[in-house]
C-alpha positions, -999 to 999 in steps of 0.1 A, spaced: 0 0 0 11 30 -9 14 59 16 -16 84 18 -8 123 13 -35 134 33 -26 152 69 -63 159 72 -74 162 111 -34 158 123 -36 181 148 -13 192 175 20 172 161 40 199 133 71 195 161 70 160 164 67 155 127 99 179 119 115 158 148 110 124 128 120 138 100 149 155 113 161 116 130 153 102 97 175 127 77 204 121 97 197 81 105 181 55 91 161 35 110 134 52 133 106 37 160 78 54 168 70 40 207 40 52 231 10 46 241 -19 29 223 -37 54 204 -18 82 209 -15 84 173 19 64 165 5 54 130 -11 86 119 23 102 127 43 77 103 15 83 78 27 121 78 62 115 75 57 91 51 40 115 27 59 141 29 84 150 0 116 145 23 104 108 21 127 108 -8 113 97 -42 89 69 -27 73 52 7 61 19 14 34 16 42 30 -21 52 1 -23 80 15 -55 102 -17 -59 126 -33 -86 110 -4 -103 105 2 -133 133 32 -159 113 66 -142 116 75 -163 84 49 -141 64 65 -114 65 86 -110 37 57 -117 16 39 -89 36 64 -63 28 70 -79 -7 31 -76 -17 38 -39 0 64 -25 -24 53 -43 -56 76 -73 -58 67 -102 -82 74 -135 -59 72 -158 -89 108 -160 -100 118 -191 -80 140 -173 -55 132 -173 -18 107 -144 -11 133 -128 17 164 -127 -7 141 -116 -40 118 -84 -14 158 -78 -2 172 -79 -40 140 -59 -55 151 -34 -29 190 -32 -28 191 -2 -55 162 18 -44 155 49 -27 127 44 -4 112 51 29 94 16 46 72 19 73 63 -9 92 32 -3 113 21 -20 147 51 -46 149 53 -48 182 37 -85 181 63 -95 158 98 -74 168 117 -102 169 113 -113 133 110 -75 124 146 -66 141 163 -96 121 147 -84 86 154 -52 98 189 -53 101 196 -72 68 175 -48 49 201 -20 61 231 -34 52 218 -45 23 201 -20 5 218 13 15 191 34 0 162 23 23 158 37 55 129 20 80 99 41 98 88 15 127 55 22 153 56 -1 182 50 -3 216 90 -17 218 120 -11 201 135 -33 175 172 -28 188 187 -31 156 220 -13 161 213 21 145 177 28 158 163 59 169 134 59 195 111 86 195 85 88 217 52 98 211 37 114 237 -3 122 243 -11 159 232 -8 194 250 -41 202 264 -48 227 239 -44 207 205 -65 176 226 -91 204 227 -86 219 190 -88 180 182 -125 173 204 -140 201 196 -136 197 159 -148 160 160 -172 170 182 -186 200 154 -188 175 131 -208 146 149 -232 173 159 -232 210 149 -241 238 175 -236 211 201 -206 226 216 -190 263 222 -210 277 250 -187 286 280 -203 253 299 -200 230 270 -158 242 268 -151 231 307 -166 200 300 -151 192 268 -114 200 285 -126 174 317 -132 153 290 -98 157 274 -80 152 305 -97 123 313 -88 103 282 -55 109 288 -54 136 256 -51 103 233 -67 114 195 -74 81 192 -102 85 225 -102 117 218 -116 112 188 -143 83 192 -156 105 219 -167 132 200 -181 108 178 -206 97 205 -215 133 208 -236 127 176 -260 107 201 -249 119 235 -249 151 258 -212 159 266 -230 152 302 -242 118 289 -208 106 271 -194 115 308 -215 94 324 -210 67 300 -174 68 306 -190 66 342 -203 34 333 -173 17 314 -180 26 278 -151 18 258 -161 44 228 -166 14 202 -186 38 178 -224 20 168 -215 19 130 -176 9 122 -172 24 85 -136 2 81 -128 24 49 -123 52 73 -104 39 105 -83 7 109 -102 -25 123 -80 -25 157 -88 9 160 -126 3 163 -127 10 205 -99 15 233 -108 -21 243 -94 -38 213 -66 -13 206 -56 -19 249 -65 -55 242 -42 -61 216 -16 -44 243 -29 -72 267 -21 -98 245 19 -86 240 24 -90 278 36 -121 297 9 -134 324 31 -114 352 27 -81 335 -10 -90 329 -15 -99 365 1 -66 375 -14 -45 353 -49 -50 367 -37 -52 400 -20 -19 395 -55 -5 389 -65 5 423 -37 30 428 -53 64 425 -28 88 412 12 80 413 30 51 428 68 40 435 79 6 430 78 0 464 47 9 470 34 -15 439 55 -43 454 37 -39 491 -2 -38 476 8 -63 445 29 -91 454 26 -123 461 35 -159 452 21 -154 423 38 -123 416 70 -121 434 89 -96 411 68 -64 412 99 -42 406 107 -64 370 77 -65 356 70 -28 360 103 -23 340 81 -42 315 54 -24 315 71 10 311 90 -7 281 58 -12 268 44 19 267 16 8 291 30 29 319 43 61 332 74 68 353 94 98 358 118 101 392 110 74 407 74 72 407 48 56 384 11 59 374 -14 46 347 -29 64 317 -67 67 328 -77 48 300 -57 22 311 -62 21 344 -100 17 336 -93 -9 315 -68 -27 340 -98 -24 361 -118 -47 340 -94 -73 342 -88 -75 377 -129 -76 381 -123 -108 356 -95 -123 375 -119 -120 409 -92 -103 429 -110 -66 426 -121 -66 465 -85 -87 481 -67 -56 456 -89 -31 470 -84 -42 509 -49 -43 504 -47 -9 487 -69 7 516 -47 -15 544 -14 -3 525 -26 35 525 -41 30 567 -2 23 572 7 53 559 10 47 518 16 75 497 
């Protein structure tokens, strides 16, 4: 597929797009890392089509993809190479590309780094005209990688961003006074993700901003009522399936963690995760939170740690599931009655 050269709705992100550009001038393999749906594909979509992409891009979408050994013939279907020659599909997708001057993104290959690092590597010192664009929730570690970390928006574009999706689900429906201060709880509250951001306001085309709070209240994941697939990728559909698809990535100790993690209200150190979460079960709380972090499912900055909202919410689910919501909660409320942050 070839990359789109529309920017339509990209709002909030002209540094971060002259920073990826920037790392890819002067390097040539970049990741894109951080959260789910804060907008890691969109972003490689931009760079992709702009003209210092060099004379062509390659966009190969990896989510559906679940056989490391497919993908060479992803990427070869991706940038027009004819596997009916005889040759192995790897060495022919590496030969069609050895003289070329291109720009490959690989999107969501986080469920397959492993084989994406290997293929990775060999395509760069083999075909020194092709540099790589990567989004994942880890890095590759090939040995010339940039990582640059998307972060969620500033408040202001999040609300540039919900307002306008909000105008245009339903018109007149926002821009009194009231409507702005609950539009900006609104973007705090989902983290200032676009992706939430943006299949809020398109609930607002059935819902009060009152009502979509009170949903939220209620556990609504944003899954829009009619999924046009023409207009938004099929893991992109809801934060459930876009945090599922998260869920699936991590071991059973980072899952366990993660929803046990979910009844911390605000920041956390490792220490005080380690005296509310483990157990036999989970004896290394410290580990697994290095994990997590890698993963993009978690927060830390000098020493202390917290969950996205929208995570949190939906680490809260799964703890419900696992049966361990009330032993979590008594041992968050007996960890802060001793004096817990």
């Amino acid at each position: 597929m070839n990359a789109s050269t529309s920017d339509a709705g990209f709002v909030g992100r002209g540094p971060l797009l002259a920073e990826a550009g920037a790392l890819l001038a002067e390097g040539r393999h970049l990741t894109l890392s951080g959260l789910p749906g804060v907008g890691k594909s969109r972003l490689a979509r931009v760079v992709a089509a702009q003209p210092a992409a060099r004379r062509g891009a390659h966009v190969v979408d990896l989510t559906p993809l679940r056989k490391a050994a497919l993908l060479p013939h992803t990427i070869a279907a991706a940038v027009g190479f004819d596997a009916c020659d005889g040759r192995p599909v790897r060495d022919g997708v590496l030969s069609h590309l050895a003289d070329r001057d291109v720009l490959l993104v690989l999107d969501n290959a986080e469920h397959l780094a492993d084989a994406c690092r290997v293929f990775v590597a060999e395509l760069l010192w083999r075909c020194p005209g092709v540099r790589v664009l990567v989004t994942s929730r880890l890095p590759l570690r090939t040995a010339v990688e940039r990582l640059l970390v998307v972060g969620p928006l500033s408040e202001e574009a999040a609300m540039e961003l919900f307002l306008d999706r909000a105008r245009a689900a339903a018109p007149g429906l926002v821009g009194t006074p009231l409507h702005d201060v609950l539009a900006r709880s609104l973007c705090r509250r989902l983290d200032l993700l676009p992706l939430a951001l943006e299949l809020a306001a398109a609930k607002l085309s059935s819902l009060s901003l009152s009502e979509l709070e009170h949903a939220l209240d209620t556990g609504d994941d944003l899954a829009p009522a009619d999924c046009d697939p023409d207009r938004r990728p099929a893991h992109h559909h809801s934060l459930s399936t876009v945090l599922g698809r998260s869920h699936e990535l991590c071991t059973p100790a980072q899952r366990l963690l993660w929803a046990r993690l979910s009844v911390f209200i605000g920041a956390f150190t490792a220490r005080d995760a380690e005296a509310v979460c483990a157990d036999r079960l989970l004896p290394d709380v410290a580990g697994e939170l290095g994990g997590l972090a890698e993963g993009s499912l978690l927060h830390g900055r000098a020493g202390a740690f917290w969950l996205p909202v929208t995570v949190r919410t939906y680490g809260m689910r799964l703890l419900v599931a696992l049966g361990e919501s009330a032993r979590q909660q008594a041992r968050y409320r007996a960890w802060r009655g001793r004096g817990g942050s």
